[in-house]
N, CA, C and O atoms as a printed pandas DataFrame, in Angstrom:
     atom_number atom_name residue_name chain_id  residue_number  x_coord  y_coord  z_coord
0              1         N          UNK        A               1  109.412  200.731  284.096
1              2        CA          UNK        A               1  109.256  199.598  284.982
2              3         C          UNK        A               1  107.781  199.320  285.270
3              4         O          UNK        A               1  107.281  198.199  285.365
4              5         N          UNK        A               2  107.067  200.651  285.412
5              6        CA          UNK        A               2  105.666  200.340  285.540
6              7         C          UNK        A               2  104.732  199.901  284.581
7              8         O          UNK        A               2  103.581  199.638  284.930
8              9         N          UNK        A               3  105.163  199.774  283.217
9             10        CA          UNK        A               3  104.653  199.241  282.146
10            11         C          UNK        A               3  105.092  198.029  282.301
11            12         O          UNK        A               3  104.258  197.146  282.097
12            13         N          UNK        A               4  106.066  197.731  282.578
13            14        CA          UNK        A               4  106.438  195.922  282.424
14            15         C          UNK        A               4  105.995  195.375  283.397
15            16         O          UNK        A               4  105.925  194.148  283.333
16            17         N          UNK        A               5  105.454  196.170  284.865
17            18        CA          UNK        A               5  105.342  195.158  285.803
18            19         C          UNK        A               5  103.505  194.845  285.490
19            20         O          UNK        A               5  102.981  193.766  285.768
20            21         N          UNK        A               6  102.712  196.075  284.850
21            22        CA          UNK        A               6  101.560  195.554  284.807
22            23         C          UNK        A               6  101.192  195.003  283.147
23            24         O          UNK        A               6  100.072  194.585  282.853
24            25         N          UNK        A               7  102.317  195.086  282.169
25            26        CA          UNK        A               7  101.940  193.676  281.643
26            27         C          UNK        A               7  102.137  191.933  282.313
27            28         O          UNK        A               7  101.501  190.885  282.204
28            29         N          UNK        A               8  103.351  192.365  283.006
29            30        CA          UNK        A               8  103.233  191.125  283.489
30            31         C          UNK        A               8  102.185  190.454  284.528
31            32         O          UNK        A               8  102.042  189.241  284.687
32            33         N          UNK        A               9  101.742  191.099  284.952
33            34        CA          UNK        A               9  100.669  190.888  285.959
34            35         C          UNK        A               9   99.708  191.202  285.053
35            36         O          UNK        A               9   99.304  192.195  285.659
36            37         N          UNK        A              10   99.081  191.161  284.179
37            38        CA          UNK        A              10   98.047  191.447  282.875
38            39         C          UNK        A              10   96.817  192.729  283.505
39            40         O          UNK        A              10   95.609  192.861  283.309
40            41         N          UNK        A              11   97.794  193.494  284.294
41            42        CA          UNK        A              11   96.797  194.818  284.347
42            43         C          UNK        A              11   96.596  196.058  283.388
43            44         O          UNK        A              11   97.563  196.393  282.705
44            45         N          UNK        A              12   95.520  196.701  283.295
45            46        CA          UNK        A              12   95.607  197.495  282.356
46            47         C          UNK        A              12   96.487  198.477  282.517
47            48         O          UNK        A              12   96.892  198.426  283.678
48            49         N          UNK        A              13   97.200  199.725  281.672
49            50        CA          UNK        A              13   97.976  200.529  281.762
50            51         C          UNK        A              13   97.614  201.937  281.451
51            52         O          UNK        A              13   97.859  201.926  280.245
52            53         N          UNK        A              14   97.230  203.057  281.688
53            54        CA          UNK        A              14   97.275  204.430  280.763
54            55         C          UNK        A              14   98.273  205.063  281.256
55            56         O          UNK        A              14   98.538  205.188  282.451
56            57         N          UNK        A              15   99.103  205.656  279.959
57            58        CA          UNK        A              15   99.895  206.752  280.080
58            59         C          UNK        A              15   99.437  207.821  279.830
59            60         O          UNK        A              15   98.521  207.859  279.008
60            61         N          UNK        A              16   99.917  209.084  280.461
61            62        CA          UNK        A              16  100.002  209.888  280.280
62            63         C          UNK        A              16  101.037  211.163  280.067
63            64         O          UNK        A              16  101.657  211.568  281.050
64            65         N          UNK        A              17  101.168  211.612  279.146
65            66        CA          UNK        A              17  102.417  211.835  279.453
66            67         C          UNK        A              17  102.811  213.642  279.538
67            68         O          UNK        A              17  102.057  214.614  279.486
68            69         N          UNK        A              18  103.934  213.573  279.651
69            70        CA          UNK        A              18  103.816  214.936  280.717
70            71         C          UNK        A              18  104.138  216.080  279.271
71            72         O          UNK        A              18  104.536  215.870  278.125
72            73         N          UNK        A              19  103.784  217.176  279.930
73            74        CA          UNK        A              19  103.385  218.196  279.192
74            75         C          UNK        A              19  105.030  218.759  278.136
75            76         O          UNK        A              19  106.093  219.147  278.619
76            77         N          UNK        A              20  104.751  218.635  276.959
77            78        CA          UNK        A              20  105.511  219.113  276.327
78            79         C          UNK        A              20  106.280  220.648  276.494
79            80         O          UNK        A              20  105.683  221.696  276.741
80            81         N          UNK        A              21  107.908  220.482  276.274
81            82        CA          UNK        A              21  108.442  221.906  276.583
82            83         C          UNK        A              21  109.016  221.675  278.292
83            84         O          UNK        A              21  110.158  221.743  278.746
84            85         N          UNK        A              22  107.707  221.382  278.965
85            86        CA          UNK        A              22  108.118  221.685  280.619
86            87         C          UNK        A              22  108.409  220.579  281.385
87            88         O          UNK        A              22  108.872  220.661  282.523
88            89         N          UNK        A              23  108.185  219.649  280.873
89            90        CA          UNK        A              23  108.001  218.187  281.494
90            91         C          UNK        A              23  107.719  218.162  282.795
91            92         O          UNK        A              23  108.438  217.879  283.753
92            93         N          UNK        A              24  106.386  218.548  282.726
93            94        CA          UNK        A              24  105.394  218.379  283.713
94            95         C          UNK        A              24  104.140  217.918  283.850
95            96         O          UNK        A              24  103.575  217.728  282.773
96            97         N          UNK        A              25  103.400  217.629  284.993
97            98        CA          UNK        A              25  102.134  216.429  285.198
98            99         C          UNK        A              25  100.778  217.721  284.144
99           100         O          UNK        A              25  100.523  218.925  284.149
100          101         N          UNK        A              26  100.371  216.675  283.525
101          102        CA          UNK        A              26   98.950  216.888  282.278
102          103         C          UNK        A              26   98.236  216.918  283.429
103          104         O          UNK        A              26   97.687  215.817  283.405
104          105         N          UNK        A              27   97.715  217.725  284.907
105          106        CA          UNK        A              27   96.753  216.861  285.414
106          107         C          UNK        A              27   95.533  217.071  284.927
107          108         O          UNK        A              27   94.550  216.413  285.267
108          109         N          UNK        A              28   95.526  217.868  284.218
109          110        CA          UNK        A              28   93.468  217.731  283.734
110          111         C          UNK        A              28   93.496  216.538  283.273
111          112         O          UNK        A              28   92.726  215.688  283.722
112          113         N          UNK        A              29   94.401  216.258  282.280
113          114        CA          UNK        A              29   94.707  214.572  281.474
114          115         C          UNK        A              29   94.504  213.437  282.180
115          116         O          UNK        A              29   93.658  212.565  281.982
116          117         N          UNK        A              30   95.937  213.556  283.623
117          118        CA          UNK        A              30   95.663  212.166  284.082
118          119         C          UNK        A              30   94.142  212.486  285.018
119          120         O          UNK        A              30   93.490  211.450  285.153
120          121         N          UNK        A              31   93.713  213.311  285.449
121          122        CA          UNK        A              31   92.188  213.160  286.236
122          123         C          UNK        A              31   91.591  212.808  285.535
123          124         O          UNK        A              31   90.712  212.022  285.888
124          125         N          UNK        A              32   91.699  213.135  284.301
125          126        CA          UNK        A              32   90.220  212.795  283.462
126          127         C          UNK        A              32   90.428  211.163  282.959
127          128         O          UNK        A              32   89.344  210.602  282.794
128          129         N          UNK        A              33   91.533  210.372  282.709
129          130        CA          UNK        A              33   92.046  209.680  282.542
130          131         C          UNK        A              33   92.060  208.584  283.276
131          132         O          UNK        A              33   92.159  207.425  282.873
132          133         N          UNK        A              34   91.933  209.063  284.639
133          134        CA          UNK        A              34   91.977  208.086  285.647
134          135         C          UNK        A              34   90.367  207.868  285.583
135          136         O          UNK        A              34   89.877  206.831  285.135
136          137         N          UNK        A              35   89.429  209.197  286.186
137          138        CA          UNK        A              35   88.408  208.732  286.099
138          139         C          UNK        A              35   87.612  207.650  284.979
139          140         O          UNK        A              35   86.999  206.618  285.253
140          141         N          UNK        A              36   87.864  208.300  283.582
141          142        CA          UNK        A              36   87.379  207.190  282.398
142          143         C          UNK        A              36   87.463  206.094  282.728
143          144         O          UNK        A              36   86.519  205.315  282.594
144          145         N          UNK        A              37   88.746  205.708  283.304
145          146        CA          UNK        A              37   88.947  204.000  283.174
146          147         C          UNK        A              37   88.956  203.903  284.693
147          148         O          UNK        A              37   89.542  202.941  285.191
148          149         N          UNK        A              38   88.668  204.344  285.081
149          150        CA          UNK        A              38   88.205  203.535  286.894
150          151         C          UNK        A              38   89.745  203.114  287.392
151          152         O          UNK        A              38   90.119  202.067  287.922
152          153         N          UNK        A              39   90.550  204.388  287.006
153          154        CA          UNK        A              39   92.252  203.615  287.401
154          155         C          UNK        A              39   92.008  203.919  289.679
155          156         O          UNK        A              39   91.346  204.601  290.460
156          157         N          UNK        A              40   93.102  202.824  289.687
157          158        CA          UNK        A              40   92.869  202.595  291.156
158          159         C          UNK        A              40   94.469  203.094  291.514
159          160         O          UNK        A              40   94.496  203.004  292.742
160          161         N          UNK        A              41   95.541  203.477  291.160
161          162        CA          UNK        A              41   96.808  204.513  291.476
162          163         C          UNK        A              41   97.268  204.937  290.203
163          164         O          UNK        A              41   97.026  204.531  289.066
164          165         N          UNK        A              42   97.744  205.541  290.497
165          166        CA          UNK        A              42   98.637  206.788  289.682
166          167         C          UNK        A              42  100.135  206.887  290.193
167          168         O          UNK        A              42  100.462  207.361  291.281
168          169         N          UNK        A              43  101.006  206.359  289.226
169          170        CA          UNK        A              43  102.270  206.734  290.090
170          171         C          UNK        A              43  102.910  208.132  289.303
171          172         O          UNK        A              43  102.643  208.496  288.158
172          173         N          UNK        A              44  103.428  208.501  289.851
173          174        CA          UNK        A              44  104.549  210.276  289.850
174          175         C          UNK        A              44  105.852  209.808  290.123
175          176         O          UNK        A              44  106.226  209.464  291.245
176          177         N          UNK        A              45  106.681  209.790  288.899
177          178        CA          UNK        A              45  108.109  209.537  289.319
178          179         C          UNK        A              45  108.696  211.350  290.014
179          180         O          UNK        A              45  108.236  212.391  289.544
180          181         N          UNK        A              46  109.237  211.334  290.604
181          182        CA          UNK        A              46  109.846  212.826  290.821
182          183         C          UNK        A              46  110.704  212.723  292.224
183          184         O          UNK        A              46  110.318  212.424  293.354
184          185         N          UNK        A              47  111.996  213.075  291.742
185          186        CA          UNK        A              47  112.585  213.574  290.633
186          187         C          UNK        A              47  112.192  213.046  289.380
187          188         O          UNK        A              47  111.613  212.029  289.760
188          189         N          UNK        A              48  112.135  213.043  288.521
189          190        CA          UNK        A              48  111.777  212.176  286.967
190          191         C          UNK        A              48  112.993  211.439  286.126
191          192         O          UNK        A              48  113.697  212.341  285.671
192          193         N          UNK        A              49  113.391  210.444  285.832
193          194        CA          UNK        A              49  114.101  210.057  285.035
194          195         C          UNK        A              49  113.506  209.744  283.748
195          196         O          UNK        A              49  112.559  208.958  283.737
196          197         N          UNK        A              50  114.010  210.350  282.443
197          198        CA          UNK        A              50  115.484  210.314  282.876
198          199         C          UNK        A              50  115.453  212.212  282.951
199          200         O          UNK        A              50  116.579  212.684  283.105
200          201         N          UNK        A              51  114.277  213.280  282.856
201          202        CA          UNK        A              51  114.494  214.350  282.681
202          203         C          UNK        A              51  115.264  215.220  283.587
203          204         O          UNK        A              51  115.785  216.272  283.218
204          205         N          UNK        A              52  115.348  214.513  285.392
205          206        CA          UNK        A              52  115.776  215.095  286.341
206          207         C          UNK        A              52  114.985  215.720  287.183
207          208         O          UNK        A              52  115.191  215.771  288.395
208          209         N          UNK        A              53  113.830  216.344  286.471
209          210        CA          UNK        A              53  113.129  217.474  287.220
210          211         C          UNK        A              53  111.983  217.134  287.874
211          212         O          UNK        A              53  111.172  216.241  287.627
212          213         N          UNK        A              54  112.021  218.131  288.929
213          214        CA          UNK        A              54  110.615  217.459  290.195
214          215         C          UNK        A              54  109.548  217.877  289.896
215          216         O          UNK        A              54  109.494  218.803  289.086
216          217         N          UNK        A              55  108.481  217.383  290.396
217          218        CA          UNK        A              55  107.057  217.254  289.490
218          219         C          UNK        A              55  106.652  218.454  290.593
219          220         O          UNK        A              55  107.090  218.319  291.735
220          221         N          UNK        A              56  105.674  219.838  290.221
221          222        CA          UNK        A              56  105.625  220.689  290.804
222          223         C          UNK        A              56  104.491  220.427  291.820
223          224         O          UNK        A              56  103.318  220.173  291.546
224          225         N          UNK        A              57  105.087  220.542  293.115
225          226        CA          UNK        A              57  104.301  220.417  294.283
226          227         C          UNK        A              57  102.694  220.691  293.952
227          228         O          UNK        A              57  101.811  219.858  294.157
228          229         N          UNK        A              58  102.577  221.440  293.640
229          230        CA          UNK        A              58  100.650  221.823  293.528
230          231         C          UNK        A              58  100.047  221.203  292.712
231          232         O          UNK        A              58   98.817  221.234  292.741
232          233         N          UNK        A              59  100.717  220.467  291.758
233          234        CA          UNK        A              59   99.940  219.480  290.672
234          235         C          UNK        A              59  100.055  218.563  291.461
235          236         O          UNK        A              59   98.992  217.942  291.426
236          237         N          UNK        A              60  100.826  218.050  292.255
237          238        CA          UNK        A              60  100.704  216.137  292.838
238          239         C          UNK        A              60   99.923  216.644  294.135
239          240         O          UNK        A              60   99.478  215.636  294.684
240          241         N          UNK        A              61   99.504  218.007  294.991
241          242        CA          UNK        A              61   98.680  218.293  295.443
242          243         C          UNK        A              61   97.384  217.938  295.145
243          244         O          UNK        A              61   96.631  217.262  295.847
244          245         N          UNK        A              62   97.075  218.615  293.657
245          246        CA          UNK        A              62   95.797  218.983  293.088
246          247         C          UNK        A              62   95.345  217.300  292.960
247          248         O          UNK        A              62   94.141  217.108  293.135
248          249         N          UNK        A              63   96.171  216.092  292.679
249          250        CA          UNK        A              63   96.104  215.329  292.467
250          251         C          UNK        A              63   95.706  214.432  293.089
251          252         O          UNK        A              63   94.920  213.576  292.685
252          253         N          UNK        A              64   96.436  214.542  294.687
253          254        CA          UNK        A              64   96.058  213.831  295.865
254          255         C          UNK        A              64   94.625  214.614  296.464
255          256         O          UNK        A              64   93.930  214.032  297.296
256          257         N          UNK        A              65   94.420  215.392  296.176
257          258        CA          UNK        A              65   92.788  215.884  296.887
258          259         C          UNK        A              65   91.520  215.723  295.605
259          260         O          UNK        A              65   90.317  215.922  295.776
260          261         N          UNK        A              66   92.285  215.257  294.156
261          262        CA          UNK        A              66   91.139  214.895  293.525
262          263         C          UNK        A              66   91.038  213.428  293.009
263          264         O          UNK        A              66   90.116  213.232  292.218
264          265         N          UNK        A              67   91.732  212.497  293.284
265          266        CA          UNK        A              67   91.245  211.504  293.153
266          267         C          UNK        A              67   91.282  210.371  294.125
267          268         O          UNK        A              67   92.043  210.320  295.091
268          269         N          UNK        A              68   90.610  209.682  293.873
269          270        CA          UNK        A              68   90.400  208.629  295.048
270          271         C          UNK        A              68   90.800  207.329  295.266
271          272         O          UNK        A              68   90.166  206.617  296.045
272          273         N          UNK        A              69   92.083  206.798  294.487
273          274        CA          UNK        A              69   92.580  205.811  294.540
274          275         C          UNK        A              69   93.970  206.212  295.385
275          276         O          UNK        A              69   93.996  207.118  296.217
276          277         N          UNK        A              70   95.211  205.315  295.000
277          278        CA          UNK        A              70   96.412  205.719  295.619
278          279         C          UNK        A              70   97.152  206.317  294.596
279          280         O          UNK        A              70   97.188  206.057  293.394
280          281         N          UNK        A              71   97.853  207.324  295.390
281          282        CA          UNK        A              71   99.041  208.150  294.703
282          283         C          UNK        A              71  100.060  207.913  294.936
283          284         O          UNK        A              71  100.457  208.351  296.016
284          285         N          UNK        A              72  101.217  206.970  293.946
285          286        CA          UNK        A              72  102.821  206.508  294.318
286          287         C          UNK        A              72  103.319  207.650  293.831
287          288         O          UNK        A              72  103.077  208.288  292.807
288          289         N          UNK        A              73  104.274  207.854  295.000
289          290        CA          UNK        A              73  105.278  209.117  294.367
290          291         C          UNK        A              73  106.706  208.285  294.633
291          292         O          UNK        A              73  107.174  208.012  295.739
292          293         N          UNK        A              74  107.302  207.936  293.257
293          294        CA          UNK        A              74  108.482  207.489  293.265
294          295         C          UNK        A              74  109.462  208.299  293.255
295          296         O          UNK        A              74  109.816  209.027  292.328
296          297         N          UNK        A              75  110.093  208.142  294.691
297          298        CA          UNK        A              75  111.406  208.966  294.753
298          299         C          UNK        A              75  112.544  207.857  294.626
299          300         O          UNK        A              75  113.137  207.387  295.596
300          301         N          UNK        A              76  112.695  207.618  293.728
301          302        CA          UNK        A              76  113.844  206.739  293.610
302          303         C          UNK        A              76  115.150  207.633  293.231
303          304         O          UNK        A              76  116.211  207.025  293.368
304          305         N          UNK        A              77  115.272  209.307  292.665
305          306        CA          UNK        A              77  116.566  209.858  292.765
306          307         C          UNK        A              77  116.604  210.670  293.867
307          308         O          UNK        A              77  117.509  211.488  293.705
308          309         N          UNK        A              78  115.920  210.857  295.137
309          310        CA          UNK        A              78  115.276  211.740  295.793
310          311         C          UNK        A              78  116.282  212.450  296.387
311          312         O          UNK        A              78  116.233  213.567  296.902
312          313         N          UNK        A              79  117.605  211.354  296.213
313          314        CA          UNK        A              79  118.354  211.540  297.309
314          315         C          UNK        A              79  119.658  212.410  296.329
315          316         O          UNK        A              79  120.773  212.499  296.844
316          317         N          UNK        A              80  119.501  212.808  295.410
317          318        CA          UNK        A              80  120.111  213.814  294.717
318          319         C          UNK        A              80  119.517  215.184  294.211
319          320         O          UNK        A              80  120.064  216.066  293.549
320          321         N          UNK        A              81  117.871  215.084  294.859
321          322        CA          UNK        A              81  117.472  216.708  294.888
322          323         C          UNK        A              81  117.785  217.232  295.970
323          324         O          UNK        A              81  118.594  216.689  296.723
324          325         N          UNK        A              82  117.158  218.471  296.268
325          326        CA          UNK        A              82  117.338  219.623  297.223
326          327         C          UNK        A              82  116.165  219.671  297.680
327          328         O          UNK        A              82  116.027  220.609  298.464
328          329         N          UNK        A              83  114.845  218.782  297.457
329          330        CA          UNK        A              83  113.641  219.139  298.000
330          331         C          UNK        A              83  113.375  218.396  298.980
331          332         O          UNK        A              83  114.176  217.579  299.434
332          333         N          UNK        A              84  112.293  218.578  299.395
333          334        CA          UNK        A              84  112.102  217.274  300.740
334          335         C          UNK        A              84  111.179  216.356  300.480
335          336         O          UNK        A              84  110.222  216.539  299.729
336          337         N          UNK        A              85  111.465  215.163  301.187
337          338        CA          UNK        A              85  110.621  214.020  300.425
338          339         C          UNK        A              85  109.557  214.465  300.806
339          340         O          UNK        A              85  109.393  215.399  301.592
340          341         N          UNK        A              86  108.595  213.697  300.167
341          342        CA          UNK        A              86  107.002  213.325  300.268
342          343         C          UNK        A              86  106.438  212.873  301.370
343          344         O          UNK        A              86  105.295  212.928  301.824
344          345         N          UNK        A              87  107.864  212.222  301.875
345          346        CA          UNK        A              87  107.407  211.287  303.377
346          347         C          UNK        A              87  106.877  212.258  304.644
347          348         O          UNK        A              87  106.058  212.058  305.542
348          349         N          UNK        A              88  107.728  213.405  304.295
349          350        CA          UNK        A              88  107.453  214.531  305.190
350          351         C          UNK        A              88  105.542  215.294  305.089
351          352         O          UNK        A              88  104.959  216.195  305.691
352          353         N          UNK        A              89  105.197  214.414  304.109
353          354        CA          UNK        A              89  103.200  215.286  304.304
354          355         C          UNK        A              89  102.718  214.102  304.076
355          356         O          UNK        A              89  102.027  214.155  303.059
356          357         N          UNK        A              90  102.757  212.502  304.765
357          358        CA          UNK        A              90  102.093  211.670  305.082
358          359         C          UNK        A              90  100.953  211.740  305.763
359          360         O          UNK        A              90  100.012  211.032  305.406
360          361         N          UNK        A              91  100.816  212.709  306.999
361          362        CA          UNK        A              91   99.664  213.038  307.775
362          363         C          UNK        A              91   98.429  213.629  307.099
363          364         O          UNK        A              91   97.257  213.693  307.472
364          365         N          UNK        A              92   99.302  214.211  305.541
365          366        CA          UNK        A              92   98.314  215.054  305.037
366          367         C          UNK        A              92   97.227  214.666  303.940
367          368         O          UNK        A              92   96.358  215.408  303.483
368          369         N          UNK        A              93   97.438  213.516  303.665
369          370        CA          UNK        A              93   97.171  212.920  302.350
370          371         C          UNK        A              93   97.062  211.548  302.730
371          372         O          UNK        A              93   98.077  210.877  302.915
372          373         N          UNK        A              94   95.784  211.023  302.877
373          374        CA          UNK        A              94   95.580  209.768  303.417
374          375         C          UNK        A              94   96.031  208.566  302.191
375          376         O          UNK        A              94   96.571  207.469  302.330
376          377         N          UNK        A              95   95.539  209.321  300.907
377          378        CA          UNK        A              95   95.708  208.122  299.613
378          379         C          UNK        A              95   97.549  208.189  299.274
379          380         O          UNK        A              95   97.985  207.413  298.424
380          381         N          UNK        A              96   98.377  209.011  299.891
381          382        CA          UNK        A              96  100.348  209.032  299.872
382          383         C          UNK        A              96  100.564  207.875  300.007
383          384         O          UNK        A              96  100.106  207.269  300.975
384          385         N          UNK        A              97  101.433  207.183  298.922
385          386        CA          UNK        A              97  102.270  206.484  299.268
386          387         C          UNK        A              97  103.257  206.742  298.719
387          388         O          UNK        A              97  103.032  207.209  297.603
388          389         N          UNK        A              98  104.836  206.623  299.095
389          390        CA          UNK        A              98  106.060  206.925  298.704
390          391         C          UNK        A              98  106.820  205.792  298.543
391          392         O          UNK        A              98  106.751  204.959  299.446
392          393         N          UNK        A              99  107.448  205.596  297.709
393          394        CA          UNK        A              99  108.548  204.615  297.475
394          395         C          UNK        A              99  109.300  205.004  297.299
395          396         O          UNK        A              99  109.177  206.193  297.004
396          397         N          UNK        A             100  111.126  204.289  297.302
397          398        CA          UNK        A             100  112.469  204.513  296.991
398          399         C          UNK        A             100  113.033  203.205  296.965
399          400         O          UNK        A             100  112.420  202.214  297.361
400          401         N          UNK        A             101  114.441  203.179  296.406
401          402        CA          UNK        A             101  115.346  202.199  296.292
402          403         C          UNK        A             101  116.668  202.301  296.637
403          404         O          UNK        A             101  117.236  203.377  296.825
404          405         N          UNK        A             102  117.161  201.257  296.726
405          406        CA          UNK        A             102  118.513  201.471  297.574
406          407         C          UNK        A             102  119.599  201.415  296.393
407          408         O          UNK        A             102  120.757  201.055  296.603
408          409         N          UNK        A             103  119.136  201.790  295.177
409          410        CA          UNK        A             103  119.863  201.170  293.979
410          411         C          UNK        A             103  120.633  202.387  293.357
411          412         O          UNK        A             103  121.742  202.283  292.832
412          413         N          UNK        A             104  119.824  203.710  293.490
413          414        CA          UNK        A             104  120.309  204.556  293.032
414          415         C          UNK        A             104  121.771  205.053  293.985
415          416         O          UNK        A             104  122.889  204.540  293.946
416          417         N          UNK        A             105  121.267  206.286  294.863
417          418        CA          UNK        A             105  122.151  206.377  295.938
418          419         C          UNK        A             105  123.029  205.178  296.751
419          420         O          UNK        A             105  124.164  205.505  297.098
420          421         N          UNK        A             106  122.773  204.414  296.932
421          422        CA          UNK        A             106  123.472  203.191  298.030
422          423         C          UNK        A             106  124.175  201.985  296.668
423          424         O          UNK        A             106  124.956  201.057  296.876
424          425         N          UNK        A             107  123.701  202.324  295.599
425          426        CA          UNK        A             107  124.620  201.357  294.812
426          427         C          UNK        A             107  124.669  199.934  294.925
427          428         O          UNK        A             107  125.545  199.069  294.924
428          429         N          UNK        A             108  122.697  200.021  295.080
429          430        CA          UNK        A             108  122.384  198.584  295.369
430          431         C          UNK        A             108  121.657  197.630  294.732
431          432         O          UNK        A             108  120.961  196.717  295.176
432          433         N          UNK        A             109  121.995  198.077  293.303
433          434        CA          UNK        A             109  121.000  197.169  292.198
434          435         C          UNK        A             109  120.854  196.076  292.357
435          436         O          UNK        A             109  119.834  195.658  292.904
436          437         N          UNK        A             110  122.001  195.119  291.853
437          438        CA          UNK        A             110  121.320  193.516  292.179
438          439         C          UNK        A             110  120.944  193.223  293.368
439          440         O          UNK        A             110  120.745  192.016  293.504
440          441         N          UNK        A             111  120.747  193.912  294.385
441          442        CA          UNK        A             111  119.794  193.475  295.784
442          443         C          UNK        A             111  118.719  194.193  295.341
443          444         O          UNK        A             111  118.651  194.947  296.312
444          445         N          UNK        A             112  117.743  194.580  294.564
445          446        CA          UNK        A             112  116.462  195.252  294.267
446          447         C          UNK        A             112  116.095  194.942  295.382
447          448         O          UNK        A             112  115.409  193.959  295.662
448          449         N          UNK        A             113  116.579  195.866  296.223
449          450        CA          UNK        A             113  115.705  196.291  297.806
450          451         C          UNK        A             113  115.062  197.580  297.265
451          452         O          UNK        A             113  115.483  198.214  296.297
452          453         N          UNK        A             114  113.909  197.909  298.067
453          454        CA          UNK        A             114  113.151  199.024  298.115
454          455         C          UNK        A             114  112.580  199.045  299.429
455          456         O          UNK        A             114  112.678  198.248  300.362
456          457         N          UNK        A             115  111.884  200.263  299.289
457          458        CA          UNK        A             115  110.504  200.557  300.151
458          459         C          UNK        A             115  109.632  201.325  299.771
459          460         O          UNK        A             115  109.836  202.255  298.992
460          461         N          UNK        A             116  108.500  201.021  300.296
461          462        CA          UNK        A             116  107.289  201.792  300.420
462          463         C          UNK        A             116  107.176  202.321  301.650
463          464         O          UNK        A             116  107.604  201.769  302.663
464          465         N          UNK        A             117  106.277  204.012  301.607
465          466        CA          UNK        A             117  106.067  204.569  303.370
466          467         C          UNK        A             117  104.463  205.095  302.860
467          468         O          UNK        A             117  104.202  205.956  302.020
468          469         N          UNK        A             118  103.765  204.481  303.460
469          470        CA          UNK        A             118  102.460  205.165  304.047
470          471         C          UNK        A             118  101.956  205.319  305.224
471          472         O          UNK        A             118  102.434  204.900  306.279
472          473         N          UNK        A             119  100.863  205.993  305.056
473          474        CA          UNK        A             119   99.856  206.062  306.354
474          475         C          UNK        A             119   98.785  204.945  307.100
475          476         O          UNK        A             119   98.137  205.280  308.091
C-alpha cells in the first residue's frame, strides 16, 4: 500500500527489505538508507503481513533513537498478537507514530477507516 500511495503522490520510495531466513528489520540498511536519500519516515509494518511476525522491539528502538524523521509503526493486525501496542511508549519516542485500521479485526474494509496516534 505504501508503494502505491507514494507513486501516486509522485514521492520517492526505498525499500528495504527484511533480513532473509528471520524476517526481520536490516537496520544498519534502512539507517544507512534513510540517511543517503534524506528519507523523512520509515514505516514498520508489525505484526508483518503477510509473514505474521513482530518486528523485534530493540531494532524499532534502535531505530527511533537513530533517526530523525518519523517512525510509522503499522499495527494494522495488532489486534491478533499477544504484544502490546506501540501506543503504550508514545511518551517515549517523540518521532512515534502508530497507525491501525478497522478493516482487519472489526471487518471494516469498504469503510477504509483508520487511525493514526501520536505525540
Amino acid at each position: 500500500m505504501y508503494e502505491h500511495a507514494s507513486r501516486v503522490m509522485n514521492i520517492g520510495l526505498i525499500e528495504v527489505m527484511l533480513k532473509e531466513e528471520i524476517f526481520q528489520l536490516n537496520v544498519d540498511e534502512i539507517l544507512k538508507q534513510s540517511q543517503d536519500n534524506a528519507a523523512k519516515i520509515i514505516f514498520i509494518c508489525s505484526p508483518n503481513n503477510p509473514t505474521g511476525n513482530l518486528m523485534d522491539e530493540n531494532d524499532i528502538e534502535n531505530i527511533l533513537n537513530n533517526f530523525d524523521g518519523l517512525v510509522v509503526i503499522d499495527e494494522a493486525y495488532q489486534d491478533f498478537a499477544e504484544n502490546k501496542s506501540w501506543t503504550n511508549r508514545l511518551d517515549e519516542f517523540e518521532n512515534l507514530v502508530v497507525i491501525n485500521t478497522f478493516s482487519k479485526a472489526w471487518g471494516m474494509a469498504d469503510a477504509r477507516l483508520g487511525n493514526a496516534v501520536c505525540k
